[in-house]
N, C-alpha and C positions, 0 to 999 in steps of 0.2 A: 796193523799189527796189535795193538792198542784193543780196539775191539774184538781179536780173536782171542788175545791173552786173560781178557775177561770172562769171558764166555767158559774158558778151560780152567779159570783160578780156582771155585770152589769142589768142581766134581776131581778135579786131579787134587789137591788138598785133603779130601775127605779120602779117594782111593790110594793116596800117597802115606797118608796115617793109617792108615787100616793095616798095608803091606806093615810097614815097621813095625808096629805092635805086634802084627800078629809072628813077623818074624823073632823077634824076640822073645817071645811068652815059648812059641813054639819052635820057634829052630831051623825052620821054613815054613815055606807058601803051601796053604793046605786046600785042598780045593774048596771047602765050602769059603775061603775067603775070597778065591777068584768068583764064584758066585755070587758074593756079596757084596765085590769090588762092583761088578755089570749092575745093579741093581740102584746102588748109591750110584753111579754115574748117569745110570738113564733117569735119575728121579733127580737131578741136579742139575742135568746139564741142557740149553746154556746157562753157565751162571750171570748171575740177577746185575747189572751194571750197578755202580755205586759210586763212581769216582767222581760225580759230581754230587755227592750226597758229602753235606759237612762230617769229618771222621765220626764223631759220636754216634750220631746217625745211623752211618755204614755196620759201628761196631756193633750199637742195636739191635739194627736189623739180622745182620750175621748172627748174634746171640739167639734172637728169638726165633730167627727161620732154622737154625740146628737145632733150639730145642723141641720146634714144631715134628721135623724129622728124625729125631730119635725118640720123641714119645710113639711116632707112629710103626717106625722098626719094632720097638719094642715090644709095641701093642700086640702086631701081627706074628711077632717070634713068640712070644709065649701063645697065643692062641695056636698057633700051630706048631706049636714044641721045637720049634727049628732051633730057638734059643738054646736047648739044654745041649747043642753040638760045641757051644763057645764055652770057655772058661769063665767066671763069672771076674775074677780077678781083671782077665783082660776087655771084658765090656765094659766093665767100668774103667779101667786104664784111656779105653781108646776115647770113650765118653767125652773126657775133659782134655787129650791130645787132639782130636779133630775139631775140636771147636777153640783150639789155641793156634792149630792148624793155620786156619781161615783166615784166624785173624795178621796172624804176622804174613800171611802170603795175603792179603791186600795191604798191608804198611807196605810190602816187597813193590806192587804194583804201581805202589801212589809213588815211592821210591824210583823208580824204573819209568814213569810214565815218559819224562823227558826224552830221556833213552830212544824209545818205540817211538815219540814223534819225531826223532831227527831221523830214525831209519825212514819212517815212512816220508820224508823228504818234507821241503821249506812248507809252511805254512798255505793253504789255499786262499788267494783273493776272490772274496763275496762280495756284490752288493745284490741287493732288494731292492726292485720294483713296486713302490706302492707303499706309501711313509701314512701307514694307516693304525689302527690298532693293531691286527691282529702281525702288521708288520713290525711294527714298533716290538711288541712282545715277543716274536721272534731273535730280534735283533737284543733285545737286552738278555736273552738264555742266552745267547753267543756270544756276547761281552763275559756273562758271567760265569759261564764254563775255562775251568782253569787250567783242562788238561785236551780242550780242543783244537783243531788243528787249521780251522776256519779263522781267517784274518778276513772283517770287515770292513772293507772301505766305506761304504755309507750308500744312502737313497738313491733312487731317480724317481719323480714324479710331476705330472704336467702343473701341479698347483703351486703356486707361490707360499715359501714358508710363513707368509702371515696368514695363509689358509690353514696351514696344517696345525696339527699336535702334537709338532715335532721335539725331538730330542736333541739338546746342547751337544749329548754324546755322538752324535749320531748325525756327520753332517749330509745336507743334500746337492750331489753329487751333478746335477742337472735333470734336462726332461726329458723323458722317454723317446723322444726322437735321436737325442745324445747316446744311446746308451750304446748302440755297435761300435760306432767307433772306440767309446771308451775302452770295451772291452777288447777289441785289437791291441789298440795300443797299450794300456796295461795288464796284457794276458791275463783277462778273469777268467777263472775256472768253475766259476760256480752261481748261479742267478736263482732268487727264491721273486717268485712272481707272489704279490702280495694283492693284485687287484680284485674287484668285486666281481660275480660271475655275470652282474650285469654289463659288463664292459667287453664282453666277450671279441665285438669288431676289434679293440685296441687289444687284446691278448693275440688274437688270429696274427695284425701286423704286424706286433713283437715277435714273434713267433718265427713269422716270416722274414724277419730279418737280422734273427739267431740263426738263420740255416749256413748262414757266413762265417759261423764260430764253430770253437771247440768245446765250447763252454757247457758243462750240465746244467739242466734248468729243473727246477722242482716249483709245483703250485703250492701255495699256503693255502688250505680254505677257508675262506670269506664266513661269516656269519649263518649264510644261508645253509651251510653242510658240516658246520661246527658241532652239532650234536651225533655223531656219529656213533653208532654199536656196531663193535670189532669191523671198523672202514678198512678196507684193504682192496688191492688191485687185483682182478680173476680173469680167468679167459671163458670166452663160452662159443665152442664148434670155433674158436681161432681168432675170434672178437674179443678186444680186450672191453671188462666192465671195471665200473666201482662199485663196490660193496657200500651202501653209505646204513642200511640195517639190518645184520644177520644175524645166526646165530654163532656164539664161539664152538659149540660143540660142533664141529665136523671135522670129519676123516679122520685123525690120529687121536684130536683131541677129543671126539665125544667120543673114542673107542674106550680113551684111559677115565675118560668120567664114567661110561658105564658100567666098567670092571672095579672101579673103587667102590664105587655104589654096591655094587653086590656083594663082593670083599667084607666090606665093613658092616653090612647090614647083617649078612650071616655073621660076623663074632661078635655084633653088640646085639641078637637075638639072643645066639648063646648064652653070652654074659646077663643078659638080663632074664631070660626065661622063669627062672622064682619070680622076679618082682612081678610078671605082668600073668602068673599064676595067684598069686594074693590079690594082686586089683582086682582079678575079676571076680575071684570070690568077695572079695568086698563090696563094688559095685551094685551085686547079685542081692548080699543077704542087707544090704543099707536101703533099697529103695524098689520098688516094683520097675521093672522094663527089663529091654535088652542091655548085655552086658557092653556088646561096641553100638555104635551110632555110628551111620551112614549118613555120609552129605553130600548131595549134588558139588562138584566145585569147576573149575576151569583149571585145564590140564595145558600139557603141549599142544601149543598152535592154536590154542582154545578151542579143544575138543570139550565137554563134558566127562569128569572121570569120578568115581564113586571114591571118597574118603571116608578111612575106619579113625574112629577117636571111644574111648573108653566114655561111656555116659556117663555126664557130668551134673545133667540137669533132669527134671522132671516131663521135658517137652521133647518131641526129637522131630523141633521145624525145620522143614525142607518146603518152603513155596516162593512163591512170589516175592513174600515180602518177608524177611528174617529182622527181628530184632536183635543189636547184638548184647552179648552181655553186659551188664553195668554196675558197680560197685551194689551190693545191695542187694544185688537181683534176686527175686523170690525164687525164681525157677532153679538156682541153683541148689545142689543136696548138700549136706554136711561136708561130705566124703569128695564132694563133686568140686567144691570149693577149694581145697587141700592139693584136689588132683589138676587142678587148674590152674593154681597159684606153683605150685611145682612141676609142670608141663610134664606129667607122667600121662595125663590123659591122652597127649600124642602119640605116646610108644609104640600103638598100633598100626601106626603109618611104615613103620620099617617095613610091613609084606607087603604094602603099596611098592616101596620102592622095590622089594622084589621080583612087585608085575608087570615092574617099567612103566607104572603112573606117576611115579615122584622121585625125587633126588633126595639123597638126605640133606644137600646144601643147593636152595633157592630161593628163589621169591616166596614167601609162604602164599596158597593157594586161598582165596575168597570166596567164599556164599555166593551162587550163581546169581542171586539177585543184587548182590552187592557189588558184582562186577556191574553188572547192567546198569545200575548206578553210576558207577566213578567211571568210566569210561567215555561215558557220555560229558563228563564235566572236567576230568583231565585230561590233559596234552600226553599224548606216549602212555597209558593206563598199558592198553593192551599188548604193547614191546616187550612186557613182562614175563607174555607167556609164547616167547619164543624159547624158551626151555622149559623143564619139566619145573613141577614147583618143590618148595620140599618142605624139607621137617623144620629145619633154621635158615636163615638168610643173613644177608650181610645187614638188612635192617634192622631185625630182632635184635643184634648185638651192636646195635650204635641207638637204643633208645625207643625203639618201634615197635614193641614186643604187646602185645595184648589192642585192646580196644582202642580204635582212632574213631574218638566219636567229634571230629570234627573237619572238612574237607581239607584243609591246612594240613592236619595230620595223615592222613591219606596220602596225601602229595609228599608229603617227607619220607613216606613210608617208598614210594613209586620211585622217587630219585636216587634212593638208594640199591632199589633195584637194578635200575639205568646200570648206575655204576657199576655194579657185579657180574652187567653183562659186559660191560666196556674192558675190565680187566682181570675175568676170570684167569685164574691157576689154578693149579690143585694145592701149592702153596697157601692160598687164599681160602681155599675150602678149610683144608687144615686147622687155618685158623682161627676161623669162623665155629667150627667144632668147638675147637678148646676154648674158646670163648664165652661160647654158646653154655659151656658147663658153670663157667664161672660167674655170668650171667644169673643161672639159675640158682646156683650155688648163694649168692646173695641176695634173692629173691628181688623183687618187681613190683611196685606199687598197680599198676597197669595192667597186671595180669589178673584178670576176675573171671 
C-alpha cells in the first residue's frame, strides 16, 4: 500500500490543486482543465519514491522537479497559445498551490507511513545468503530504510566469521546447509542470495532445497554484472532473459523521447530563428568558407551520421586524424571564438535532431577519428552510443563541456554517460536542459 500511495502522491496533488483553483477562479470544471488534469498526471505519474530520502532532500527535490515542470508547461503553452485559455491570476495562483500541494501530501505520507505498514500486515523476516560486500550493503539499506517493512534476521554463510567482513550489526545466522530448516521454523518469507556467479553448483543446491519453502528468493548481483545499463528481466518467444546492456529508449519510452525531441526542437527553432539568421550572416561576411560545417561523427548504434555546426574555424577537418581545439588555437576566427565559447555554433544541430540523427539530450557525439581512438583504450567507450547523441548531456553539465585533452578526462566524460543511460527520465532531460542554459549562462573555461 505504501508503494502505491507513492506512486499516486504527486500526480493526484498536482491534479487535485489544479480541480480547486480552477474551481474557484472559475465556478466549475472547465474542460480545458480536465485536459490538463490527463497531461500533469501522465507526465507525473508514478510519482518519484522519496520516503527514504532525508525531508530536506525530498522537499528539494519536490521544489525543483515542479519547477522543472512548470517551466516546461509554460514553455509549450505560450508557444502554442494554449496559455492564453487560463486566466493569468489563476496560473499563478495554482503555480505556488501545487508546489505547496506536494509538499504537505508527502509530510501526509511520511505521517501515515506506519498506518500503510500495519495494514499491509507484521513485518517480513529476511536473511541473506552470502555475508559479502555486495551483501553486507544490502543489508545496511535495510537497516537503514525507516519506513520498510523487511525485518532482518541476519547471514548464512559457509565461512567462519574470522573469514568474513562481517558486521557487529548483522549477526551470522549459520551455514548454508542450515538455512531450510531455519526457514521452516522461523517462517522466513523472504531470501536475497548474495553469492558469486562463480558458485553457481552451491546456488543450484540452495535453490533445490528452497523448493520446500514458501519463501521468495531474489539474487543480488555479484561484481561481475554490477555495471549494468537499464538490467531488467524480458521474455523472448517465451524464454525468460536478462538485460544486463540496452537501451532505455524502448516501446513507450523511446516513443515519449522522440515526441519531446521534435516538440521542443520545432519551438526552440522558432524561438531562435533571428539569432541563427545573424550568425550566419556573420559567419559569412567574418571569414571566407561555408557558413555550417559538416562532421563525420558516430550516431545510434554507431552508424556514421553527418553533424551541422556553424563554422567556427578556418579549417573544416574531417580525416583520419582531427585535432581538437586548444586554448589559443590559430585556426579559430574572431567570431568563431565567441561562438564556441557561448555554444551558439551548435544551434545547427536542432534539424539533425529533426532528421532522427540526434537528441537534443545525450552523449555529445565525437570526431569519428576520436572515437576510433578512445574506444580502443576505454572500457564501455562505445555503450554510449546505444542512443542517439545530442546537443547537451548529462556530462557537459557536471564539468565535461569542451576539450578533454587528456585520457582521464575522456573517461570522466564516458562515465557520465554510463550514468544517463542507467537512469534516464525525461525528468532528467529536463534538467539537464535547464542546466545546460545555466551552464552557458556562466560561461566555461574549457569551452575553446
Amino acid at each position: 500500500m505504501l508503494d502505491i500511495a507513492e506512486a499516486l502522491l504527486e500526480p493526484l496533488a498536482l491534479v487535485l490543486s489544479l480541480w480547486m483553483v480552477a474551481v474557484y477562479f472559475e465556478g466549475e470544471l472547465l474542460p480545458q482543465y480536465l485536459i490538463l488534469s490527463v497531461v500533469l498526471f501522465a507526465l507525473t505519474f508514478p510519482g518519484s519514491a522519496r520516503l527514504d530520502q532525508p525531508l530536506w532532500r525530498a522537499a528539494r527535490n519536490i521544489v525543483l522537479g515542479w519547477l522543472l515542470l512548470a517551466a516546461l508547461l509554460m514553455l509549450l503553452g505560450y508557444a502554442s497559445r494554449y496559455l492564453r485559455i487560463f486566466p493569468k491570476n489563476l496560473v499563478f495562483t495554482y503555480l505556488w498551490v501545487a508546489l505547496l500541494a506536494q509538499i504537505v501530501a508527502h509530510l501526509l505520507i511520511r505521517f501515515m507511513a506506519p498506518f500503510f505498514s500495519e495494514v499491509d500486515g507484521t513485518s517480513r523476516p529476511t536473511v541473506i545468503v552470502g555475508m559479502n560486500d555486495q551483501g553486507l550493503a544490502l543489508a545496511r539499506r535495510i537497516s537503514d530504510s525507516p519506513y520498510g517493512s523487511t525485518h532482518l534476521l541476519g547471514f548464512f554463510d559457509d565461512r567462519k566469521m574470522d573469514r568474513l567482513n562481517g558486521d557487529d550489526m548483522f549477526p551470522l545466522l549459520g551455514r548454508i546447509a542450515d538455512l531450510a530448516p531455519f526457514i521452516k521454523s522461523r517462517h522466513v518469507q523472504t531470501i536475497y542470495i548474495s553469492l558469486p556467479m562463480a558458485s553457481q553448483p552451491r546456488i543450484l543446491d540452495l535453490l533445490d532445497d528452497m523448493r520446500d519453502t514458501t519463501a521468495s528468493i531474489y539474487f543480488v548481483p555479484d561484481f561481475f554484472v554490477t555495471d549494468l545499463i537499464q538490467g531488467r528481466i524480458d521474455m523472448v518467444c517465451g524464454m525468460p532473459v536478462v538485460a544486463v546492456c540496452e537501451t532505455p529508449f524502448r516501446g513507450a519510452d523511446g516513443l515519449v523521447k522522440r515526441i519531446s525531441d521534435i516538440v521542443l526542437a520545432i519551438v526552440i527553432l522558432l524561438i531562435i530563428s533571428p539569432l541563427l539568421v545573424a550568425v550566419s550572416i556573420g559567419v559569412k561576411l567574418t571569414s571566407p568558407g561555408p557558413v555550417i560545417f559538416k562532421q563525420r561523427r558516430y550516431g545510434l548504434d554507431g552508424a556514421e551520421i553527418l553533424v551541422y555546426k556553424f563554422r567556427s574555424m578556418t579549417v573544416c577537418e574531417d580525416g583520419d586524424s582531427i585535432r581538437q581545439a586548444q586554448k589559443g588555437d590559430s585556426r579559430i576566427t574572431p567570431l568563431g571564438a565567441f561562438l564556441r565559447r557561448t555554444s551558439l555554433d551548435e544551434l545547427p544541430q536542432f534539424f539533425n535532431v529533426l532528421q532522427g540523427r540526434m537528441s537534443i539530450v545525450g552523449p555529445r557525439p565525437h570526431a569519428v577519428a576520436h572515437n576510433e581512438l578512445y574506444r580502443k583504450i576505454i572500457k564501455g567507450y562505445m555503450v554510449r552510443h546505444k542512443v542517439r547523441p545530442g546537443i547537451t548531456g548529462w556530462a557537459q553539465v557536471n564539468g565535461y563541456r569542451g576539450e578533454t585533452e587528456t585520457v582521464e578526462k575522456m573517461r570522466g566524460r564516458v562515465e557520465y554517460d554510463l550514468d544517463y543511460l542507467r537512469n534516464w527520465s525525461l525528468r532528467l532531460d529536463i534538467y539537464i536542459i535547464f542546466k545546460t542554459i545555466l551552464v552557458i549562462a556562466r560561461g566555461q573555461s574549457s569551452a575553446y
